[in-house]
PDB file of N, CA, C and O in Angstrom:
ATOM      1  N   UNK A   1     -64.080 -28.024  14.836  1.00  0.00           N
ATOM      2  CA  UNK A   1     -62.778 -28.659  14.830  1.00  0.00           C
ATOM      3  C   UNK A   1     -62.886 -30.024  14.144  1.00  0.00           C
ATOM      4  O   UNK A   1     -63.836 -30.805  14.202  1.00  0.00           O
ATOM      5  N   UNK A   2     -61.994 -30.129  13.634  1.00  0.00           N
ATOM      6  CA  UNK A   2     -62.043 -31.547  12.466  1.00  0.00           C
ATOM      7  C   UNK A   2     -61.527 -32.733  13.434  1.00  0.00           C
ATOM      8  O   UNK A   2     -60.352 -32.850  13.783  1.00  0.00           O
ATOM      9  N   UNK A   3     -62.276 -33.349  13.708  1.00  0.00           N
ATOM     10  CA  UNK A   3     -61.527 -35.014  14.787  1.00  0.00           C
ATOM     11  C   UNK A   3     -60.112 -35.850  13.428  1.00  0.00           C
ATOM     12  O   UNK A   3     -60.116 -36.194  12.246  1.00  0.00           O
ATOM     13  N   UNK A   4     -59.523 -35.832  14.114  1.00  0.00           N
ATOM     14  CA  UNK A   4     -58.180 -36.724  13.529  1.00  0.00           C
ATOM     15  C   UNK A   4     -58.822 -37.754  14.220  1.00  0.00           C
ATOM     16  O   UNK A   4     -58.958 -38.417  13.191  1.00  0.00           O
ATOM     17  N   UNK A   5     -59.380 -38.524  15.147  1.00  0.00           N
ATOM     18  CA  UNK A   5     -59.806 -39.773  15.857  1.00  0.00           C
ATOM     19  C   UNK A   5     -60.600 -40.605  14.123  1.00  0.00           C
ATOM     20  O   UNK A   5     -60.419 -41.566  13.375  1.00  0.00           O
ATOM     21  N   UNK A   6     -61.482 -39.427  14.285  1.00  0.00           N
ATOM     22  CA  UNK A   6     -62.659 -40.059  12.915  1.00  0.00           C
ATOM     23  C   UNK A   6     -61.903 -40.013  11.509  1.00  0.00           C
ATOM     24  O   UNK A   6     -62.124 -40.896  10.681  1.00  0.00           O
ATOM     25  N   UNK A   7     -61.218 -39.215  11.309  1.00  0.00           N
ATOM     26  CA  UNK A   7     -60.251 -39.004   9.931  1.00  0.00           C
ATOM     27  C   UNK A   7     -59.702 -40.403   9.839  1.00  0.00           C
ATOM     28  O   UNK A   7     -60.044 -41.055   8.853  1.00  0.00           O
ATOM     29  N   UNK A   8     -59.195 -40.754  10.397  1.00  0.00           N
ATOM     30  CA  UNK A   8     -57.520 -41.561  11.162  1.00  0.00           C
ATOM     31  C   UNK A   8     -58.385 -43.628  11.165  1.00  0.00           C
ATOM     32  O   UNK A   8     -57.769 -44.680  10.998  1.00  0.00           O
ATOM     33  N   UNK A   9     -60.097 -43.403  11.455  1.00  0.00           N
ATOM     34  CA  UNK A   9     -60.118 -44.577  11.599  1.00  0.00           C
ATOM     35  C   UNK A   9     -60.783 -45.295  10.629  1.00  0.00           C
ATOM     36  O   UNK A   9     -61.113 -46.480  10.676  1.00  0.00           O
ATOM     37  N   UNK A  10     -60.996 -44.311   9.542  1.00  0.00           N
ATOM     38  CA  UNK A  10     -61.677 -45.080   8.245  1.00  0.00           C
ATOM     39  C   UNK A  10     -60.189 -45.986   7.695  1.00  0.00           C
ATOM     40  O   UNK A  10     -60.187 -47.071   7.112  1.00  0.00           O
ATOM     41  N   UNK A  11     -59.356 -45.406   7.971  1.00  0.00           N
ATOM     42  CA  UNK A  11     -57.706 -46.618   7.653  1.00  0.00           C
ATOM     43  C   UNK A  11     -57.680 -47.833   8.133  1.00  0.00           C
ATOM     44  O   UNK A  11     -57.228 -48.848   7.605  1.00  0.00           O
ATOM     45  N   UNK A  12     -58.214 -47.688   9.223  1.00  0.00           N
ATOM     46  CA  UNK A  12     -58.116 -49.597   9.908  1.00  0.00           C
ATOM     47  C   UNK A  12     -58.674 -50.609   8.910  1.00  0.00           C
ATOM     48  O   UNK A  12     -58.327 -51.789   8.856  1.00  0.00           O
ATOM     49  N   UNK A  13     -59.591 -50.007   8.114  1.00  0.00           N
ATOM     50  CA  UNK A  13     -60.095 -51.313   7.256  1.00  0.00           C
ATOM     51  C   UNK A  13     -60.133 -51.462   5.904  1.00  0.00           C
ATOM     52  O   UNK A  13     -60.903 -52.043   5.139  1.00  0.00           O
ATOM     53  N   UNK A  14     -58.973 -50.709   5.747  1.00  0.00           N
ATOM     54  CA  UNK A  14     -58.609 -50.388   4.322  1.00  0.00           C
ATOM     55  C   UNK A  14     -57.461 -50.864   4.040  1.00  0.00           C
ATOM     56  O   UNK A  14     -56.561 -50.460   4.777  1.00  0.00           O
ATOM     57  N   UNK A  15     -56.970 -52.074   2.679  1.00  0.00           N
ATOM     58  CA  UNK A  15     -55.813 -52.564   2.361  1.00  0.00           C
ATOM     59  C   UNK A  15     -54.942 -51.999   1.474  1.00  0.00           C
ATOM     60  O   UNK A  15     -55.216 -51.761   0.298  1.00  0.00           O
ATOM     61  N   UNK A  16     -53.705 -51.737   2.110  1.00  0.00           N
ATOM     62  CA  UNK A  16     -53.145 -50.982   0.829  1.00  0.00           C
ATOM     63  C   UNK A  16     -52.344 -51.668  -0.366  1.00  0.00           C
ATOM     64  O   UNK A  16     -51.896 -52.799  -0.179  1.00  0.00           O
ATOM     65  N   UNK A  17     -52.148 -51.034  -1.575  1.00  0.00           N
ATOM     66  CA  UNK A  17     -51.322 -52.145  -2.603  1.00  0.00           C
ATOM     67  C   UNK A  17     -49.613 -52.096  -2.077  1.00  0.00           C
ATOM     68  O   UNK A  17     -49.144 -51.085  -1.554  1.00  0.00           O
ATOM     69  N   UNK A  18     -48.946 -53.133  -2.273  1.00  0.00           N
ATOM     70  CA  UNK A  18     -47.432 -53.436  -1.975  1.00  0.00           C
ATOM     71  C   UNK A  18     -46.972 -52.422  -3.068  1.00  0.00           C
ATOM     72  O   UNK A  18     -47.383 -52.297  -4.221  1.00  0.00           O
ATOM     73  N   UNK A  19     -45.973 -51.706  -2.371  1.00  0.00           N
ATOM     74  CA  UNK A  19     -45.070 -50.757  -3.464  1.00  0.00           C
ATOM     75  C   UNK A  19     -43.634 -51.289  -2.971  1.00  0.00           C
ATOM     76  O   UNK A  19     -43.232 -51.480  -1.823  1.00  0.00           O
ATOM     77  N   UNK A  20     -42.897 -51.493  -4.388  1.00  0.00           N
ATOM     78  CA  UNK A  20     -41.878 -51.876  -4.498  1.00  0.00           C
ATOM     79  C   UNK A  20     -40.339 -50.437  -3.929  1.00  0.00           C
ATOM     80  O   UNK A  20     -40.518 -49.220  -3.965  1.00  0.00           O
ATOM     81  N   UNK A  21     -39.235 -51.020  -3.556  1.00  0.00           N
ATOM     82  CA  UNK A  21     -38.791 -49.897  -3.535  1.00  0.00           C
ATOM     83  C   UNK A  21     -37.943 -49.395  -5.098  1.00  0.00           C
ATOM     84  O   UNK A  21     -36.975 -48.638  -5.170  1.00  0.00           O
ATOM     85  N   UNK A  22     -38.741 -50.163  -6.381  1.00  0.00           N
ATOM     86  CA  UNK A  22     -38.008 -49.908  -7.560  1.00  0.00           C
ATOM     87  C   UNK A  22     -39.122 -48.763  -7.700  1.00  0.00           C
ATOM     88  O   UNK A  22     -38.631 -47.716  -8.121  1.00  0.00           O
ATOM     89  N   UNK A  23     -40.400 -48.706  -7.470  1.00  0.00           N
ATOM     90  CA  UNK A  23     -41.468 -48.012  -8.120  1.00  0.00           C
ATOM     91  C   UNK A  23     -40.928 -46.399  -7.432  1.00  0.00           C
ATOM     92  O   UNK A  23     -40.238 -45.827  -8.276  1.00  0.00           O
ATOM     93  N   UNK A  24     -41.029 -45.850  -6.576  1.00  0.00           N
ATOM     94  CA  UNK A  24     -40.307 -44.945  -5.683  1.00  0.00           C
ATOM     95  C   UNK A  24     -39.125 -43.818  -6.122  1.00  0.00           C
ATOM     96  O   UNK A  24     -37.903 -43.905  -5.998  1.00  0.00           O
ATOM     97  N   UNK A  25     -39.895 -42.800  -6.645  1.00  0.00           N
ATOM     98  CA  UNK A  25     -38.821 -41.834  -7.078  1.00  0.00           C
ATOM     99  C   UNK A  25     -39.081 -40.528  -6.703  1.00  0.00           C
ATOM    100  O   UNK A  25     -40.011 -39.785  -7.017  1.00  0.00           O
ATOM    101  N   UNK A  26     -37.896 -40.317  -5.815  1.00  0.00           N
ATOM    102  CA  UNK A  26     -38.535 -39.041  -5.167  1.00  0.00           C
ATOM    103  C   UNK A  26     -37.925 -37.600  -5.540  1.00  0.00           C
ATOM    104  O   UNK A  26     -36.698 -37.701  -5.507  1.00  0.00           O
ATOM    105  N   UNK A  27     -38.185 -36.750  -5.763  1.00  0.00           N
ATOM    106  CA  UNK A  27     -38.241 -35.129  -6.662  1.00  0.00           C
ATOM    107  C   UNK A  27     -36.477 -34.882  -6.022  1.00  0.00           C
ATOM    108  O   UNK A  27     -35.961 -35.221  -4.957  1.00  0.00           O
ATOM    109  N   UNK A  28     -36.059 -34.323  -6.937  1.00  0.00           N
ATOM    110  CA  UNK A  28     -34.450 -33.566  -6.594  1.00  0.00           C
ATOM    111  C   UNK A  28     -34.819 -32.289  -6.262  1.00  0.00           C
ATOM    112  O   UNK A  28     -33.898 -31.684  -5.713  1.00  0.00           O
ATOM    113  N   UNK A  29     -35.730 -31.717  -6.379  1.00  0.00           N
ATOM    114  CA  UNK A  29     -36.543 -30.319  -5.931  1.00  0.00           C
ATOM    115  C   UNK A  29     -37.678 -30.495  -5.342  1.00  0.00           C
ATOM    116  O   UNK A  29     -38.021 -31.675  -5.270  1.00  0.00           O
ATOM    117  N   UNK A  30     -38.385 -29.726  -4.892  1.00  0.00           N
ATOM    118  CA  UNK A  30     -39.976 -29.365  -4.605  1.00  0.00           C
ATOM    119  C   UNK A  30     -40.068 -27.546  -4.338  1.00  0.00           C
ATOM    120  O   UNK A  30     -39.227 -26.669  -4.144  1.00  0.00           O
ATOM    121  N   UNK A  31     -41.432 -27.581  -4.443  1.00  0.00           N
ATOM    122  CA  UNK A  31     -41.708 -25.861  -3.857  1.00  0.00           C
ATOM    123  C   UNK A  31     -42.319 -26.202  -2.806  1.00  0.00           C
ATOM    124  O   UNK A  31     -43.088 -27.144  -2.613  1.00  0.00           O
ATOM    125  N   UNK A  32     -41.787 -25.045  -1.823  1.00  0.00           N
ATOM    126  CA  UNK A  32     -42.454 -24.981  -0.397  1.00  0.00           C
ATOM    127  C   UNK A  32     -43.121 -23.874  -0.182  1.00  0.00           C
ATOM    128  O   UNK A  32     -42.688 -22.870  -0.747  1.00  0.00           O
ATOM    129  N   UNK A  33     -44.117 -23.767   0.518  1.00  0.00           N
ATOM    130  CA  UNK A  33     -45.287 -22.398   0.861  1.00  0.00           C
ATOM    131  C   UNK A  33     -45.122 -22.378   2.408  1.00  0.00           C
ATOM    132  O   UNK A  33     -45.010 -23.414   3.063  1.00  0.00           O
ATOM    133  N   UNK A  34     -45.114 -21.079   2.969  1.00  0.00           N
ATOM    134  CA  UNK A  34     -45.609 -20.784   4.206  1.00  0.00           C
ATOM    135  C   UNK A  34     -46.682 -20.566   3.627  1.00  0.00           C
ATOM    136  O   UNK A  34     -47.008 -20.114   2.529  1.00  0.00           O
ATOM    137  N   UNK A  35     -47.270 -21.008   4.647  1.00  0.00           N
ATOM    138  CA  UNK A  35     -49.511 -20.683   4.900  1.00  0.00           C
ATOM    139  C   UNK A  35     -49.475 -20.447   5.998  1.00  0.00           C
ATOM    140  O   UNK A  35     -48.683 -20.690   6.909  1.00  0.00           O
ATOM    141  N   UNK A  36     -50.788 -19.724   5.869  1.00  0.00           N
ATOM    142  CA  UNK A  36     -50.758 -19.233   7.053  1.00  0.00           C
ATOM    143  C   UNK A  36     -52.837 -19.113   7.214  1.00  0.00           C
ATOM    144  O   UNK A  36     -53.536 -18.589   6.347  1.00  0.00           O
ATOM    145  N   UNK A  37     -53.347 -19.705   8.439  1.00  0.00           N
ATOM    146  CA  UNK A  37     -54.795 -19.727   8.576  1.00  0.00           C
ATOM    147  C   UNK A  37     -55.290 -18.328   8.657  1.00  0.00           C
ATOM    148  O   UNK A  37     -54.646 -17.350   8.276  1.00  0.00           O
ATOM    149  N   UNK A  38     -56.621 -18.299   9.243  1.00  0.00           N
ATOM    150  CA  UNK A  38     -57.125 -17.128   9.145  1.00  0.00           C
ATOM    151  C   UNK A  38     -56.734 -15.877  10.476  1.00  0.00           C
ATOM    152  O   UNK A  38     -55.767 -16.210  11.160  1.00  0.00           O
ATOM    153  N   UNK A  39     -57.157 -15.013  10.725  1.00  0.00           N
ATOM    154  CA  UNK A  39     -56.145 -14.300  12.128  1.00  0.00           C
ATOM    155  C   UNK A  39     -57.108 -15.233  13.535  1.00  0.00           C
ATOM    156  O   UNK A  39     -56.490 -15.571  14.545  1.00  0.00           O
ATOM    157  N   UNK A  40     -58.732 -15.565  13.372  1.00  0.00           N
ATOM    158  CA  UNK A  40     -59.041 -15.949  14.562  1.00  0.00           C
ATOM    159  C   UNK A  40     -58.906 -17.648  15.186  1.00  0.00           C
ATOM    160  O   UNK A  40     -59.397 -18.238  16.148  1.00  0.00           O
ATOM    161  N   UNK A  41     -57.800 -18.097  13.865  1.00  0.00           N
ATOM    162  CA  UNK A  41     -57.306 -19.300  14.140  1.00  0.00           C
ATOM    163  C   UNK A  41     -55.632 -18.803  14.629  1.00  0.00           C
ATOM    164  O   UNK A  41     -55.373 -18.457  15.782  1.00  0.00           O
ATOM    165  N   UNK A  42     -54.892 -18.840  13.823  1.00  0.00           N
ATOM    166  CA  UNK A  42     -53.723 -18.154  13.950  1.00  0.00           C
ATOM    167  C   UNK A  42     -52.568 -19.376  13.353  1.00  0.00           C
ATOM    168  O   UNK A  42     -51.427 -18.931  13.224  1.00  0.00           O
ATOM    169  N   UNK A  43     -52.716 -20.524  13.067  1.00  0.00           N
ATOM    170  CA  UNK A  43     -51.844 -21.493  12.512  1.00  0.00           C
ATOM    171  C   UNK A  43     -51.684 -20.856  11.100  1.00  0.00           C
ATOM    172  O   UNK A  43     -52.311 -20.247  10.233  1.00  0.00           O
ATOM    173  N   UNK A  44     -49.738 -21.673  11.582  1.00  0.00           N
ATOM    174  CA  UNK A  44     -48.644 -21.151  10.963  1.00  0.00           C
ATOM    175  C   UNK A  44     -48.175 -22.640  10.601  1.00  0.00           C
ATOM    176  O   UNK A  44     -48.237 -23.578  11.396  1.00  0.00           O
ATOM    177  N   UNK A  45     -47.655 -22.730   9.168  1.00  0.00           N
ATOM    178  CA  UNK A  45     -46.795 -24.365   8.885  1.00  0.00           C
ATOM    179  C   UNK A  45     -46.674 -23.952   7.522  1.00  0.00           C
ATOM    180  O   UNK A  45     -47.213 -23.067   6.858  1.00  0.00           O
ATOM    181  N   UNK A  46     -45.470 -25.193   7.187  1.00  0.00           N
ATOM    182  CA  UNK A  46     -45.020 -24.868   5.571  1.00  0.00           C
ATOM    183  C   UNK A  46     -45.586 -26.010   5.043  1.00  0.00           C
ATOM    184  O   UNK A  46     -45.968 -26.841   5.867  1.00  0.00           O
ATOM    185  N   UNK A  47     -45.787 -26.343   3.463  1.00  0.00           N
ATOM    186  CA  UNK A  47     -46.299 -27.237   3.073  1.00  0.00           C
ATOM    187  C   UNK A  47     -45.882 -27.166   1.235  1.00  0.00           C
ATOM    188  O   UNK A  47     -45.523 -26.252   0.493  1.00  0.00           O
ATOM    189  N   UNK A  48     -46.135 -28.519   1.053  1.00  0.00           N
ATOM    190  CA  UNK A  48     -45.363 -28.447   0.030  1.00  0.00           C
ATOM    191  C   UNK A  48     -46.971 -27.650  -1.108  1.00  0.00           C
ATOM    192  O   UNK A  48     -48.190 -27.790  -1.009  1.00  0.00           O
ATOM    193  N   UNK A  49     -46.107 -26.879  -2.046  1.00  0.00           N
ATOM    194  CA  UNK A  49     -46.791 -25.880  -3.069  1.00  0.00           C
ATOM    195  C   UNK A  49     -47.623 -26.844  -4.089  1.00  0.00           C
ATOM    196  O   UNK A  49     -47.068 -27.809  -4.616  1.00  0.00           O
ATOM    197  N   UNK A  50     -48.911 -26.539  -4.320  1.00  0.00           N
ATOM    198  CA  UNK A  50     -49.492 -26.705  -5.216  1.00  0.00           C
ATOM    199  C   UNK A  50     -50.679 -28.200  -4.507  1.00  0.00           C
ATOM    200  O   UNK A  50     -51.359 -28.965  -5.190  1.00  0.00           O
ATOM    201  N   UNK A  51     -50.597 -28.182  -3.540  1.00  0.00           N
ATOM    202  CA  UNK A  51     -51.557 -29.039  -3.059  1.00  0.00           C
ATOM    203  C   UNK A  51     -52.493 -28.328  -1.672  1.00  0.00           C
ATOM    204  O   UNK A  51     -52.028 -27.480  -0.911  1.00  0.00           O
ATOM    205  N   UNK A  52     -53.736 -28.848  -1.597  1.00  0.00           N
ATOM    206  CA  UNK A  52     -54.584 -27.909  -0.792  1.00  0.00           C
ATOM    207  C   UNK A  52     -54.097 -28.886   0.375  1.00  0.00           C
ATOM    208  O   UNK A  52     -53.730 -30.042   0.585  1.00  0.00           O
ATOM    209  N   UNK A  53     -54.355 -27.561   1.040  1.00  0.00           N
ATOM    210  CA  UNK A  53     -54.162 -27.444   3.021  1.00  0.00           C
ATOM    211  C   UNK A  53     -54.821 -27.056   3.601  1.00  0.00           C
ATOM    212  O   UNK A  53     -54.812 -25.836   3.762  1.00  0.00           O
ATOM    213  N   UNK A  54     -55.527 -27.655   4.082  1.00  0.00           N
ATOM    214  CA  UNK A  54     -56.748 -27.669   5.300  1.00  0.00           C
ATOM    215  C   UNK A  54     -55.852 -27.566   6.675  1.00  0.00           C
ATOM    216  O   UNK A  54     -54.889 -28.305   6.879  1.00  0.00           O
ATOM    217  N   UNK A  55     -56.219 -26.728   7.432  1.00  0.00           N
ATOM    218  CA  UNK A  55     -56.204 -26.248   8.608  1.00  0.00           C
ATOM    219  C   UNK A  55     -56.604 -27.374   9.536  1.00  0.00           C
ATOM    220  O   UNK A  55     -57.699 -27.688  10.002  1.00  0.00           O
ATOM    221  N   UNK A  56     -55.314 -27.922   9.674  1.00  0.00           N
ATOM    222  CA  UNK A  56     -55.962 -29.145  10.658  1.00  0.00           C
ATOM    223  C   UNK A  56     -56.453 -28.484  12.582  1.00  0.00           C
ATOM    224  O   UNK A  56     -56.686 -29.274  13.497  1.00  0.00           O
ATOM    225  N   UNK A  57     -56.484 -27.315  12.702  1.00  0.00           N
ATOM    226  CA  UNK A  57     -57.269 -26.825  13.722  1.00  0.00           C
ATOM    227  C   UNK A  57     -58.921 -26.208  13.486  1.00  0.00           C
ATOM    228  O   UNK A  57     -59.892 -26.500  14.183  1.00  0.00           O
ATOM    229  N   UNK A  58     -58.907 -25.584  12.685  1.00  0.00           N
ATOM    230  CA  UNK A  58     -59.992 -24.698  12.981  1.00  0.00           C
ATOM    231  C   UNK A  58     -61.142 -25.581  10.978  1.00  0.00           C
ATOM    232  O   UNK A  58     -62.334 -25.360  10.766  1.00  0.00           O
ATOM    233  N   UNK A  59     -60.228 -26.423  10.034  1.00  0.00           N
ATOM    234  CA  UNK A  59     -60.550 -26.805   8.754  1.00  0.00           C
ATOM    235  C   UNK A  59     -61.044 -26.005   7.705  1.00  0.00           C
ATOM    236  O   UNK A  59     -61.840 -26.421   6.864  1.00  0.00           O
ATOM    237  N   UNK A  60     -60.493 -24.634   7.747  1.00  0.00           N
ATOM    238  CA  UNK A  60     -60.209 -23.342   7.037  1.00  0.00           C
ATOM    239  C   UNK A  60     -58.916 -23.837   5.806  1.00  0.00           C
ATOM    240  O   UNK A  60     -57.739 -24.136   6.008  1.00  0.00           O
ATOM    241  N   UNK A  61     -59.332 -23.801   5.123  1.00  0.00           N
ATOM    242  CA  UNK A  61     -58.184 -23.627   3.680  1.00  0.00           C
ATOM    243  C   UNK A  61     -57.388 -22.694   3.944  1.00  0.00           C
ATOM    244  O   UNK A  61     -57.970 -21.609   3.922  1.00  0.00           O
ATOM    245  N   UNK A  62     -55.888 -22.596   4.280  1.00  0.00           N
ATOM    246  CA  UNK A  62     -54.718 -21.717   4.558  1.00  0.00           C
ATOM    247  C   UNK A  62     -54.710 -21.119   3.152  1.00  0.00           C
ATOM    248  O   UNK A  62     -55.161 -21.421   2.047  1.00  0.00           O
ATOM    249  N   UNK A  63     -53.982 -20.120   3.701  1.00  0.00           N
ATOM    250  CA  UNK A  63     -53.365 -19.174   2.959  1.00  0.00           C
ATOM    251  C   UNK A  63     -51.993 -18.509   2.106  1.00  0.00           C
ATOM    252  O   UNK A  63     -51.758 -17.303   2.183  1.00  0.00           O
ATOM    253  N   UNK A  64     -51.262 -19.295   1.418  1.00  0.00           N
ATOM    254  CA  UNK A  64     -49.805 -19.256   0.832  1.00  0.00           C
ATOM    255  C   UNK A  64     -49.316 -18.053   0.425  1.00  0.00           C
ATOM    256  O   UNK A  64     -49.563 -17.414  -0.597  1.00  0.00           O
ATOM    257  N   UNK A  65     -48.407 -17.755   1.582  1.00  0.00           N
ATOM    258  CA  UNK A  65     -47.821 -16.492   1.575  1.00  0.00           C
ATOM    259  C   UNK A  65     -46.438 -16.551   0.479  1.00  0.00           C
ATOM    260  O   UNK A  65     -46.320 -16.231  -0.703  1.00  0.00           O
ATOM    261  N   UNK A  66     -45.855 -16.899   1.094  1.00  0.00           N
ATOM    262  CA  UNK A  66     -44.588 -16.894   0.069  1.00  0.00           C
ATOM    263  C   UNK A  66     -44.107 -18.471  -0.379  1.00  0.00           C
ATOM    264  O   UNK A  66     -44.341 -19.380   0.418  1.00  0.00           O
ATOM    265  N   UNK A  67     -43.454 -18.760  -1.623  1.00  0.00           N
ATOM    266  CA  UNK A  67     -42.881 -20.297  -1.731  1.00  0.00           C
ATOM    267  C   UNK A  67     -41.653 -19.820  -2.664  1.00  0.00           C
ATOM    268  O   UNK A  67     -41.410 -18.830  -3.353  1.00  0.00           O
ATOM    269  N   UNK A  68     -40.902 -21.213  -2.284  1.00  0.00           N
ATOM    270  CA  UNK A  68     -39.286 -20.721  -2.606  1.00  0.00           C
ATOM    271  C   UNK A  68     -39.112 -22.679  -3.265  1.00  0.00           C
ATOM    272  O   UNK A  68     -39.915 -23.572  -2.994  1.00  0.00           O
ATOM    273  N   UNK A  69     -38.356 -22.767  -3.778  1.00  0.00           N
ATOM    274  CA  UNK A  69     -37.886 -23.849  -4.028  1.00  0.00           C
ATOM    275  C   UNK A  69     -36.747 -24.410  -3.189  1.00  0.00           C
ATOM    276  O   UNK A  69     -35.801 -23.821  -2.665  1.00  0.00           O
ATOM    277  N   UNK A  70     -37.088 -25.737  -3.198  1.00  0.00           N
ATOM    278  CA  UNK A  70     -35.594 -26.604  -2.068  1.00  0.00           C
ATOM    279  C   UNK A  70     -35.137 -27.399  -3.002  1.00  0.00           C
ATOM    280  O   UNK A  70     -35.891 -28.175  -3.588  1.00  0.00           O
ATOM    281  N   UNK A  71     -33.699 -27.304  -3.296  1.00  0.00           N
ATOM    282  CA  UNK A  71     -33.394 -28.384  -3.760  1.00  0.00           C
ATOM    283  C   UNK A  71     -32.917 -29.345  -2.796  1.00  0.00           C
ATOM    284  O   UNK A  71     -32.789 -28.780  -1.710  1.00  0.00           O
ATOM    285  N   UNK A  72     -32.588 -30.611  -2.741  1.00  0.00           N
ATOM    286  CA  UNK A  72     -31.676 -31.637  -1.865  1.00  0.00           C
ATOM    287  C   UNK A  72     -30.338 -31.979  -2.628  1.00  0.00           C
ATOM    288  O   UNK A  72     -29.916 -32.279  -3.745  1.00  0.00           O
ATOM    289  N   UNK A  73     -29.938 -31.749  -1.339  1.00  0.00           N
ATOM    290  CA  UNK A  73     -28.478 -32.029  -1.434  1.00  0.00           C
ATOM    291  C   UNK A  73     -28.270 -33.153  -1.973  1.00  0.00           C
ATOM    292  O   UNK A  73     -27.757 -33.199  -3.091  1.00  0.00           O
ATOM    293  N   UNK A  74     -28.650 -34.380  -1.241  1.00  0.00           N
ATOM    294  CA  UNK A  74     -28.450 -35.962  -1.126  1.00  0.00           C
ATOM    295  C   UNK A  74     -29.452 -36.922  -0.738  1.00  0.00           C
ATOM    296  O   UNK A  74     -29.272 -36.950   0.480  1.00  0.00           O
ATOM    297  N   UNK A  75     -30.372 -37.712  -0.974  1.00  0.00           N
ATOM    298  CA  UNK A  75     -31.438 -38.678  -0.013  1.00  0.00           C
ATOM    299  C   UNK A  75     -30.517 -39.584   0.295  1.00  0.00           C
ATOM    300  O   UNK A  75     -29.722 -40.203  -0.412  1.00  0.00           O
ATOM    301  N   UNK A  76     -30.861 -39.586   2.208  1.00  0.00           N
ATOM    302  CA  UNK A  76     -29.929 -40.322   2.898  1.00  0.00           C
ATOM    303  C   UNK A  76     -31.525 -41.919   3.062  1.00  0.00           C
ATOM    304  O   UNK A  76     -31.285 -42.974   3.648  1.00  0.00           O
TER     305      UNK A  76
END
């Protein structure tokens, strides 16, 4: 099992750069994947397409069953 404790605390001492909210442009679309882990894990979640997904239970690379595109309506 992968610790989120140990993942999570190499951040405390790390500075990040200031992003403006001019720099910030976010997609009028994306693709979404159901994945799905292996059967003796059994995790289920959607995630956005074309980036790897680690199994934050068992740290098995999921499996992308189907992906569909979303568009947005509006960013509130």
């Amino acid at each position: 099992m992968i610790s989120k404790k140990r993942s999570f605390k190499k951040w405390d001492n790390e500075e990040y750069p200031k992003v403006s909210k001019k720099q910030i442009k976010f997609p009028k679309d994306v693709y979404i994947a159901y994945a799905v882990c292996g059967q003796k894990c059994g995790n289920k979640e959607f995630i956005v397409d074309g980036q790897t997904q680690v199994c934050e239970y068992c740290g098995k690379l999921m499996f992308r069953t189907e992906v569909k595109k979303y568009v947005f309506d509006k960013l509130i």
